[in-house]
C-alpha positions in Angstrom: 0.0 0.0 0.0 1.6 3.3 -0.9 0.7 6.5 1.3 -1.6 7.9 -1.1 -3.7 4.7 -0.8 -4.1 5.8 3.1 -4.7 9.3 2.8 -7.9 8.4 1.0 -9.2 5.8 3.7 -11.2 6.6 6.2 -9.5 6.4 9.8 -11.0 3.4 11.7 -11.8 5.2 14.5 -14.8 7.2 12.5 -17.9 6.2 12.3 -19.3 4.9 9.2 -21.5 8.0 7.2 -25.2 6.0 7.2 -24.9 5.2 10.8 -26.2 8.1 13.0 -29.1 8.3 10.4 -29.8 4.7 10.9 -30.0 4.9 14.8 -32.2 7.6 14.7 -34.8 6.1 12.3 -34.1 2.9 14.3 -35.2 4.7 17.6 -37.7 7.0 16.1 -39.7 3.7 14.8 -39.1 2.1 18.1 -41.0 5.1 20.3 -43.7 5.3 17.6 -44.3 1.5 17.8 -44.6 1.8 21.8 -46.7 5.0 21.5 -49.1 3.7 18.7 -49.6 -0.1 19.6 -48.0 -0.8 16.4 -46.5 -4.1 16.1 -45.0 -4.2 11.9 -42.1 -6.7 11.5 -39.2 -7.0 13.0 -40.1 -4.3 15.5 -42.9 -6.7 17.3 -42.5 -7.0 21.0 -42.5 -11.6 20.4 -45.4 -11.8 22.8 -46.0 -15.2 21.7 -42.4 -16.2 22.7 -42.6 -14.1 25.7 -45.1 -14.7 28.0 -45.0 -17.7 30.5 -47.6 -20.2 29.7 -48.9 -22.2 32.3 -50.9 -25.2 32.5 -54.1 -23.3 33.7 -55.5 -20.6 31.4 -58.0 -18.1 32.2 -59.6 -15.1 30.3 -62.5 -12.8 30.3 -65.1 -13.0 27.7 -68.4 -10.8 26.7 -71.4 -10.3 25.0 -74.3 -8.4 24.5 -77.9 -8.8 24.9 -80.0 -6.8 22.6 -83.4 -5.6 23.4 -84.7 -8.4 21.3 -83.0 -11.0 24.2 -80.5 -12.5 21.6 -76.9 -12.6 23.1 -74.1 -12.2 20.5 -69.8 -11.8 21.2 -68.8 -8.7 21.7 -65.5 -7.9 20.8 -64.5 -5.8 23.8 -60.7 -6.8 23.7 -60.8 -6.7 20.1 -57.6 -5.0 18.1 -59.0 -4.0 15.3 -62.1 -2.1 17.5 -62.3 -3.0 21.0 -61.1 -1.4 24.2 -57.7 -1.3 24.0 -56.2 -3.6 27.1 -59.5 -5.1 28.0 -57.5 -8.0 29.9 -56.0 -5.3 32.2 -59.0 -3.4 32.8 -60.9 -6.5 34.0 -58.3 -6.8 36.2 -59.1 -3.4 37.8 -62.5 -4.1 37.1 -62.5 -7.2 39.5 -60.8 -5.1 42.3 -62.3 -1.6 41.8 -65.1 -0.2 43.9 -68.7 0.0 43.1 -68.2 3.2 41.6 -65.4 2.2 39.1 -67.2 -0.8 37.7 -70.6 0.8 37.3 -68.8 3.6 35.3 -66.7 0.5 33.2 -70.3 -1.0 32.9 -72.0 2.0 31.3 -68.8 2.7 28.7 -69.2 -0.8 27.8 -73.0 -0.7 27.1 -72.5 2.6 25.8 -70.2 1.5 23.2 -72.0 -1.4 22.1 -73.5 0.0 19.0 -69.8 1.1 17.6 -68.0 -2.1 18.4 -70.9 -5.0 18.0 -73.3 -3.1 15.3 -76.3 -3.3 17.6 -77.8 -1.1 20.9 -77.3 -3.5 24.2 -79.5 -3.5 26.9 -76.7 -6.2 28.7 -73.2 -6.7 28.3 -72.4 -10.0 30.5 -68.7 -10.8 31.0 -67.6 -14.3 31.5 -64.4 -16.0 33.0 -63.7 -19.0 31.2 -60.6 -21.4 33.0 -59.7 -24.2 31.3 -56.3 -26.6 31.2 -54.2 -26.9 28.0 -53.0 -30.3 28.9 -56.6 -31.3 28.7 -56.9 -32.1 25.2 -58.9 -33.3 22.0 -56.1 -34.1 19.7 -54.7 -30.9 18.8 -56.6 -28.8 20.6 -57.6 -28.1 24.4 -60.4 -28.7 25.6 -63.2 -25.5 26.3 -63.1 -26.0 29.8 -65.7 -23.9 31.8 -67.6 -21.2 31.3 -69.2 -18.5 34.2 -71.1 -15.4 33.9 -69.6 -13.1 36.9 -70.9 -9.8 36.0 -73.8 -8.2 34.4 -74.1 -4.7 33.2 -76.3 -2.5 32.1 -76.7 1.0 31.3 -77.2 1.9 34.6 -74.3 0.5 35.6 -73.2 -3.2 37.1 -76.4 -4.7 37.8 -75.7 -8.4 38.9 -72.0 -9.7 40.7 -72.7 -13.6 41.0 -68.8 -14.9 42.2 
């Protein structure tokens, strides 16, 4: 190598031209990805791989009863439309004071028409436990399902636990 040759080389102590741009993109995406719920490839948070999994499994449920009486899934915890972190506010829910609940109650009824497509006159929310090693080939079995709470516009009208 002749000292021309390293008089146009960078030193290799400097950092590379694209990188600082890169980092800030990089970091900018991550915030906006935490901010916004927003989970695009390969910025997802692996909840999947994540989370423990235990034998027992329990989650909350609803649905809505419309004036006619039918009763229909109503996609509280949805992604697309639901309440965003309807696991975690059941979890307040179950532990909050009259006051708290009947207001969750009356948002849930309340919202009804936006998220099922139909007025409610009841939104009933279920726990359903069930075991994964319980299984039907592939598949665990449904396990068991109980109304705990009934709501209504008025607020929470029936606790049976």
């Amino acid at each position: 190598m002749n000292p021309s040759d390293c008089d146009r080389m960078a030193p290799p102590d400097q950092v590379p031209r694209l990188a600082r741009p890169f980092v800030v993109v990089l970091i900018v995406a991550m915030f906006a990805c935490a901010i916004f719920a927003w989970e695009p490839w390969p910025l997802t948070s692996f909840r999947l791989f994540s989370n423990l999994r235990v034998d027992h499994q329990a989650a909350w449920s609803a649905t809505t009863i419309d004036a006619g009486g039918n009763e229909e899934q109503y996609p509280l915890g949805g992604e697309d439309h639901g309440f965003r972190g309807f696991p975690f506010t059941m979890s307040e829910f179950v532990s909050a004071d009259r006051g708290r609940q009947d207001q969750l109650c009356r948002t849930w009824v309340a919202g009804a028409p936006d998220l099922a497509g139909h007025e409610a006159v009841e939104v009933r929310l279920y726990l359903r436990d069930w075991t994964l090693s319980d299984r039907a080939g592939d598949h665990a079995l449904p396990g068991a399902t109980e109304l705990r709470y009934t709501c209504t516009d008025g607020g929470l009208a029936n606790a049976s636990h």
